[in-house]
VMD Tcl script that draws the C-alpha trace (Angstrom):
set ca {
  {-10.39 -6.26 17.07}
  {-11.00 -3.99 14.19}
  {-12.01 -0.52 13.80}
  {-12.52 0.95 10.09}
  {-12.76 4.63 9.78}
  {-14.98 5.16 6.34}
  {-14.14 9.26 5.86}
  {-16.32 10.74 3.26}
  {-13.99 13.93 3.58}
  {-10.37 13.38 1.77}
  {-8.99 16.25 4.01}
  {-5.13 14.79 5.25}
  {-5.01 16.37 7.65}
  {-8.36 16.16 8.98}
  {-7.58 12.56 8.61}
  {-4.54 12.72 10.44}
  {-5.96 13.84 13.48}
  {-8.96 11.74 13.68}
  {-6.13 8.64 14.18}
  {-4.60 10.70 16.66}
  {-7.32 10.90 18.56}
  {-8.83 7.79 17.67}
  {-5.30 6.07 18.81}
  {-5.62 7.91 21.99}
  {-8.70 5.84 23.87}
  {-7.28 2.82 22.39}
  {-4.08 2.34 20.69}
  {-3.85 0.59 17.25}
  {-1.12 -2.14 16.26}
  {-1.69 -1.41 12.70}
  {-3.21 1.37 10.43}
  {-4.03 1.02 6.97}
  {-5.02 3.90 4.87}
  {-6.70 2.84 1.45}
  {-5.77 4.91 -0.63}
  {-3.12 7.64 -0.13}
  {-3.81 9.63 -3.37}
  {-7.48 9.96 -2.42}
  {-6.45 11.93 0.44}
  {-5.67 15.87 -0.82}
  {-3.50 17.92 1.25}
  {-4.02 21.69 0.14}
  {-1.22 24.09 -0.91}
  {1.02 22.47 -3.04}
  {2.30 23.34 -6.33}
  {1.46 19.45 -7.73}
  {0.46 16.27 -6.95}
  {3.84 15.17 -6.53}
  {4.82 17.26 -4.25}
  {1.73 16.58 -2.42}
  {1.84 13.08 -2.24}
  {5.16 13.36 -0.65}
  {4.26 15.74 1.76}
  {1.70 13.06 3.23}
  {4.43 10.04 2.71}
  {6.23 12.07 4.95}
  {3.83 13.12 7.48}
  {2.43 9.32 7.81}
  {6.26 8.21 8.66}
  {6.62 10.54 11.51}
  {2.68 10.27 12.56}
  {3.75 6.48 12.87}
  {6.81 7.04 14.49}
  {4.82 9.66 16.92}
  {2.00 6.95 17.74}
  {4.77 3.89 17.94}
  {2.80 1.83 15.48}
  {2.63 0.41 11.62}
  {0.85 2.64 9.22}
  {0.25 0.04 6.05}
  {0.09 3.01 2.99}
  {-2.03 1.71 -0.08}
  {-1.16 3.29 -2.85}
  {-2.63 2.97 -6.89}
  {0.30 2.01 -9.75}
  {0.91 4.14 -12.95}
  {0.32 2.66 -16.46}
  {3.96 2.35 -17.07}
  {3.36 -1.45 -16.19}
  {0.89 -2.42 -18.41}
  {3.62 -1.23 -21.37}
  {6.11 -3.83 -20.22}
  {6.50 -7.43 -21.24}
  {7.53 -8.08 -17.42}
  {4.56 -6.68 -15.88}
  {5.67 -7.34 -12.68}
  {5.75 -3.84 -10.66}
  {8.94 -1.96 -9.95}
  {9.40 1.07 -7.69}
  {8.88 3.42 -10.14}
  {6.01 2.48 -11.11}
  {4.69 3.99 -7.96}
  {1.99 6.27 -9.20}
  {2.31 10.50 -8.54}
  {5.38 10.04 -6.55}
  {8.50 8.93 -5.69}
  {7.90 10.30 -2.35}
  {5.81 7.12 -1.59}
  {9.27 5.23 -2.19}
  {11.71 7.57 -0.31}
  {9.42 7.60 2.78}
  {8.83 4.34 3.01}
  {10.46 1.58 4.80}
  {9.27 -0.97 2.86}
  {7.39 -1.58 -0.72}
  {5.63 -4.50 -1.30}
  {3.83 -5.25 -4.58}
  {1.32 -7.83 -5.17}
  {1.33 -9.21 -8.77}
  {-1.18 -11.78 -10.54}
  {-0.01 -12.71 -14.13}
  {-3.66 -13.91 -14.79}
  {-4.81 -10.56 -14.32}
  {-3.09 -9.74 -17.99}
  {-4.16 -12.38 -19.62}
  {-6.74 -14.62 -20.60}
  {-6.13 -17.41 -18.32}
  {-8.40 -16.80 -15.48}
  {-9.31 -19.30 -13.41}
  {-11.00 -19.80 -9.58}
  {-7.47 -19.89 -8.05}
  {-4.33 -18.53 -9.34}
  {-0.55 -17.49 -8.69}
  {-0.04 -14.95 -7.14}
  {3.00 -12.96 -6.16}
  {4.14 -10.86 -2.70}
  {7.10 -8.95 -3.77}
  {9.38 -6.64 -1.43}
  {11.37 -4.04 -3.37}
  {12.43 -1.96 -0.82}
  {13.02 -3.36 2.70}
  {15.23 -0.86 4.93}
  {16.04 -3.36 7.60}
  {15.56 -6.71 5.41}
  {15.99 -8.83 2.21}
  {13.83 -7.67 -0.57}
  {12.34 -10.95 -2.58}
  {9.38 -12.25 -3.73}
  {6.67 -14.96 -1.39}
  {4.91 -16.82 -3.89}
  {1.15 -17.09 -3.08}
  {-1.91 -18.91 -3.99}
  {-5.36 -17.04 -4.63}
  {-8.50 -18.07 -4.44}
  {-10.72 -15.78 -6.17}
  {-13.87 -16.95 -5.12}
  {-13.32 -16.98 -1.33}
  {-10.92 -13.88 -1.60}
  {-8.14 -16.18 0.40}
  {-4.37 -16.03 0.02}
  {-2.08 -18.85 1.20}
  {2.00 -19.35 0.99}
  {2.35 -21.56 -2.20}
  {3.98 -24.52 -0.20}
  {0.91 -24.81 1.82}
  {-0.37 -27.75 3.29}
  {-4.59 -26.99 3.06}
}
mol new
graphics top color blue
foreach p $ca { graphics top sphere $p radius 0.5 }
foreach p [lrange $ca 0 end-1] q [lrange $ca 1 end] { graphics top cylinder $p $q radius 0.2 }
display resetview
């Protein structure tokens, strides 16, 4: 069962309360917002500050509607400068607001995606920085590019 809410209008908290209501006939297990820097939340002196602001707000609005609110979120350039191009926390783009609010921070990383090696399937990596009530790691992944399908590494297909 899956509902996808396509808002021309970035308004947050316009947003925000079409989920409330939305949630209201018919309560959602899981919300996923893609992106949260698309969204603009007016009156703040920069987009840090902003971006925070609706971290924060999205915490409590899932804690309010008792469900998981998945955050998307875009990466700064500071990765594409490292050897290791794996993403840390930091590299969180506009904010460190996205970090602070969060529960957890997952990164997905494909070491193809640097180079020239590309190929129909590839590596690919699921890794947890930040886990407030868990181990933080990395699931190692298999990607099929043509069929857009992701399976654990170790899988039998």
């Amino acid at each position: 069962n899956l509902k996808i809410l396509d808002i021309e209008n970035p308004d947050f908290k316009r947003i925000v309360n079409q989920i409330r209501r939305l949630h209201q006939r018919k309560k959602f297990d899981v919300i996923v917002i893609d992106y949260l820097t698309l969204m603009q939340s007016y009156g703040h002196q920069n987009k840090n500050l902003e971006v925070e602001y609706m971290s924060n707000r999205l915490k409590l609005l899932a804690k309010e509607l008792d469900t998981c609110i998945i955050i998307l979120a875009q990466l700064n350039r500071g990765v594409e400068a490292r050897t290791d191009k794996r993403p840390i926390l930091s590299d969180l783009r506009d904010s460190g607001g996205i970090e602070q609010a969060s529960n957890v921070v997952a990164f997905l990383h494909r070491e193809d995606y640097y180079n020239d090696k590309k190929g129909n399937e590839t590596d690919m990596e699921f890794i947890i920085r930040k886990n407030r009530n868990g181990k933080t790691g990395t699931v190692h992944m298999r990607y099929n590019l043509e069929f857009q399908k992701i399976v654990e590494k170790n899988y039998a297909r």
